[in-house]
C-alpha positions as CSV (number, residue, x, y, z in Angstrom):
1,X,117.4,78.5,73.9
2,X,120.4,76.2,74.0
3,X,122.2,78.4,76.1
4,X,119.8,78.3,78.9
5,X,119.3,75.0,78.5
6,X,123.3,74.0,79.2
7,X,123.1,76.8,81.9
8,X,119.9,74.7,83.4
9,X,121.8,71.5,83.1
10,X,124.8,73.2,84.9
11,X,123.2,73.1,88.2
12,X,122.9,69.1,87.8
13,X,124.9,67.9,91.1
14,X,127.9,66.4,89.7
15,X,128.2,68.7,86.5
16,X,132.0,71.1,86.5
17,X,131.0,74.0,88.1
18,X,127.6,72.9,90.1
19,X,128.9,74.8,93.5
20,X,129.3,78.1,92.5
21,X,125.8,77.8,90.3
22,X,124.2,76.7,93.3
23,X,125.7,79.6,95.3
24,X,125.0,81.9,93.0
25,X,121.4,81.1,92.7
26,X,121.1,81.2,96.6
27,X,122.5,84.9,96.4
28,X,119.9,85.3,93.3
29,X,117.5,84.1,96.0
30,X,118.1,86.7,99.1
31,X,118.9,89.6,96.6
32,X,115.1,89.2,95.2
33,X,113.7,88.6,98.8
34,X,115.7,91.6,99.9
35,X,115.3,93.9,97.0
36,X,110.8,93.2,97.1
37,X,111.0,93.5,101.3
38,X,112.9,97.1,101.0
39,X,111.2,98.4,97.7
40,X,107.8,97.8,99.7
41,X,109.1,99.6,102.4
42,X,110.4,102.5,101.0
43,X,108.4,103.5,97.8
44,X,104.7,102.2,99.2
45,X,104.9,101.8,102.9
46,X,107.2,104.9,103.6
47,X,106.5,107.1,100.7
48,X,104.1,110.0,100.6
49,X,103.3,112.8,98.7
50,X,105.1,115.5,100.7
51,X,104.0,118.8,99.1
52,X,100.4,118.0,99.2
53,X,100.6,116.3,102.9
54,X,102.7,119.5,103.9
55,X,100.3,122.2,102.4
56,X,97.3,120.3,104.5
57,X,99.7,121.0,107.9
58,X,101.0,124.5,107.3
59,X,97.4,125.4,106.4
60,X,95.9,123.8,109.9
61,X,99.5,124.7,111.6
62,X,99.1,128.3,110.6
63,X,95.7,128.8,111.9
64,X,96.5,126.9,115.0
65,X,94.2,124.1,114.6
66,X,97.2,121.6,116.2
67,X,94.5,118.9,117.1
68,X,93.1,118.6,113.2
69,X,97.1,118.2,112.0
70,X,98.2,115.5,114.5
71,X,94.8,113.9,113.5
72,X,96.2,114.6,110.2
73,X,99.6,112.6,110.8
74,X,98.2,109.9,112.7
75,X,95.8,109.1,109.8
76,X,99.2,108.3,108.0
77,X,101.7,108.1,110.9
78,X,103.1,104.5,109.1
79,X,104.7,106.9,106.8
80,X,108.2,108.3,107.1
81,X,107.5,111.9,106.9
82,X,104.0,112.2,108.9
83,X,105.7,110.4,111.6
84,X,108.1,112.5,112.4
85,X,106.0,115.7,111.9
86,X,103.6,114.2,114.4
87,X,106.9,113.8,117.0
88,X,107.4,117.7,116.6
89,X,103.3,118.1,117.2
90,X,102.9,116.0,119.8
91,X,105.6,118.4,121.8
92,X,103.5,121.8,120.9
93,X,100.4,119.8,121.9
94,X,102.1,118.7,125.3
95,X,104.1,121.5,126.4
96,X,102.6,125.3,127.6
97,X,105.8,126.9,126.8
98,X,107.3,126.1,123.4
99,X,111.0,127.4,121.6
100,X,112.5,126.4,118.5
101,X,114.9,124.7,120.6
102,X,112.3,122.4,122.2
103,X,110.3,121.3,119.2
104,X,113.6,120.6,117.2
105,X,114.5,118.5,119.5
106,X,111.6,116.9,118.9
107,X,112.0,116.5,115.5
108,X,115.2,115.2,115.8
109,X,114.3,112.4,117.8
110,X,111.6,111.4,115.2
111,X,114.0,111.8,112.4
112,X,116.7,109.5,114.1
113,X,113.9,107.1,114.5
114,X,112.6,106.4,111.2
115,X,116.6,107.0,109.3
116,X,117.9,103.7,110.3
117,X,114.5,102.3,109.0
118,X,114.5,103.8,106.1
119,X,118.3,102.6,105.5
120,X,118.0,99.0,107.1
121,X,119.8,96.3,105.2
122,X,119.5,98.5,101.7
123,X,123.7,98.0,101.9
124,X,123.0,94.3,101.5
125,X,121.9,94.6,98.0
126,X,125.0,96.0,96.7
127,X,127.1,93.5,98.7
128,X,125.2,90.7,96.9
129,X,125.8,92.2,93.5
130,X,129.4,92.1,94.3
131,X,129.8,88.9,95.8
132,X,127.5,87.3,92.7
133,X,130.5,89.0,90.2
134,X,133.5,87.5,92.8
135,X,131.3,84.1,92.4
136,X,130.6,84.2,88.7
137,X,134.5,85.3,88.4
138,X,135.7,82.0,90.5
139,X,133.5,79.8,88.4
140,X,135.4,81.5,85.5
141,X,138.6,80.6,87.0
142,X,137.2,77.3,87.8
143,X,136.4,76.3,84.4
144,X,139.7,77.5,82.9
145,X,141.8,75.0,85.5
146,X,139.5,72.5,84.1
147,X,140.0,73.4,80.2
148,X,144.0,73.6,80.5
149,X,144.0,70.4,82.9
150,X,142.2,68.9,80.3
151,X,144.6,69.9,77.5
152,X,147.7,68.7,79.6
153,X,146.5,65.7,80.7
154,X,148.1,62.0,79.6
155,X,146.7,59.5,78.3
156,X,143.8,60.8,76.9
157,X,142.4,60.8,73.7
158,X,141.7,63.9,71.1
159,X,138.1,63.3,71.4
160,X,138.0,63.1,75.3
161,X,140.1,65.8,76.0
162,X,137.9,68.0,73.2
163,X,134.9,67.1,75.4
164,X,136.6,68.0,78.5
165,X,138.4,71.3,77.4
166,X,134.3,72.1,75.9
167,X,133.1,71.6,79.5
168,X,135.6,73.6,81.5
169,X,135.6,76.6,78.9
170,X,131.4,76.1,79.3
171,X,131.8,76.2,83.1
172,X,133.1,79.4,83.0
173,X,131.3,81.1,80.3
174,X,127.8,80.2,82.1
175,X,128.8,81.3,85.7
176,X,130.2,84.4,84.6
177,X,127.0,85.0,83.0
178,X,124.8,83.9,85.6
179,X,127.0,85.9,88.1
180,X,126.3,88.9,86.4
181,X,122.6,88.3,85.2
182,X,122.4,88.7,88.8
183,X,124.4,91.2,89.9
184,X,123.8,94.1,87.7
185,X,119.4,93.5,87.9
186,X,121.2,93.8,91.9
187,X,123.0,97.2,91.7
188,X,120.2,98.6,89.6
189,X,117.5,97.8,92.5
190,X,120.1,99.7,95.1
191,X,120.9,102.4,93.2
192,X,116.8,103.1,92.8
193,X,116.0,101.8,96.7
194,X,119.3,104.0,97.7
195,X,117.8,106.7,96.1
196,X,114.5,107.2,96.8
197,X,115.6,106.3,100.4
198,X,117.7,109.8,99.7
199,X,114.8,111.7,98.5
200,X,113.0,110.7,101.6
201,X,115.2,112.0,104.1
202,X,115.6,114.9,102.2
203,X,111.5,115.7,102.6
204,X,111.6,115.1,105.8
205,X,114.9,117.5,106.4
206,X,113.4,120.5,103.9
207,X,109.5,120.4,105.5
208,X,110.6,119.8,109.2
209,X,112.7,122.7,109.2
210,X,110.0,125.0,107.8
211,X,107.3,123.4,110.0
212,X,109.7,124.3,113.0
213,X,110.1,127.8,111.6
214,X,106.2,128.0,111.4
215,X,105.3,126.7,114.3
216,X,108.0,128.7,116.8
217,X,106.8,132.1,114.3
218,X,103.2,130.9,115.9
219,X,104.0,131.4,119.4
């Protein structure tokens, strides 16, 4: 409890280190933002149950019921995967003649539409995890020039320059733990984000080639 409360008291304007707390809070600030705004994204608003969504199109796919499966993708067309299945639809739908060629191309497009989504500004997060450790580790540095100034300084007393050499080494024990309070919670949220943004593109690679295969094995 008293260690938060001198790490609270550290972002007083005017206490030894007060920059690089406040810095390091506004980096606290975006990662959080950044790390709610692409979780959303990719786990609930891109996400979707790929085997069971895939079984529904082969089945209507195989039968050639094209109209009930792009009803079926539109339904859900906000999702990563649907969307681009519905690209590679929309071409069978459109076009008399069809060829692997033609409805890969298809798929391709879609793909190169929604990866950049998917991936948009996820690189952020472990570029804020690094520069909250660079700014927790010049705090450090920070409060050691303080400590040691405070050692060599004249005309001082014992009990002044104890107080001083207690706030520098304080300085830099609290940003270097603030620092990396925030940057490992960070790293974790980009590794999870990074993945399951992998596992995505790796649905949509695995099921749009087979729904290719299906569909030009159709025709």
């Amino acid at each position: 409890m008293e260690t938060i409360l001198q790490i609270v008291q550290s972002f007083k304007i005017g206490a030894p280190g007060w920059a690089f707390m406040w810095l390091l809070l506004i980096v606290a600030v975006f990662a959080i933002a950044l790390t709610i705004e692409r979780g959303y994204y990719v786990t609930v608003r891109s996400s979707i149950n790929a085997p069971l969504f895939m079984k529904k199109i082969r089945e209507l796919v195989s039968k050639g019921k094209y109209k009930e499966a792009i009803s079926l993708c539109r339904a859900a067309k906000n999702k990563a995967l649907p969307y681009v299945v519905l690209a590679g639809l929309n071409k069978v739908a459109t076009t008399n003649t069809v060829d692997f060629r033609t409805v890969q191309n298809a798929v391709d497009e879609g793909t190169l539409e929604v990866i950049p989504k998917l991936q948009e500004r996820t690189s952020y997060l472990a570029t804020l995890a690094n520069v909250a450790t660079l700014l927790g580790l010049m705090g450090t540095i920070y409060g050691l020039i303080l400590a040691f100034s405070s050692v060599s300084a004249p005309g001082i007393d014992a009990a002044e320059k104890s107080r001083l050499l207690s706030a520098g080494i304080s300085t830099a024990m609290n940003t270097t733990l603030v620092g990396l309070a925030i940057a490992v919670p960070t790293l974790i949220s980009y590794t999870f984000i990074h993945n399951k943004t992998l596992r995505i593109i790796d649905e949509i690679d695995e099921h749009t080639v087979k729904l290719v295969n299906l569909i030009t094995g159709n025709q």
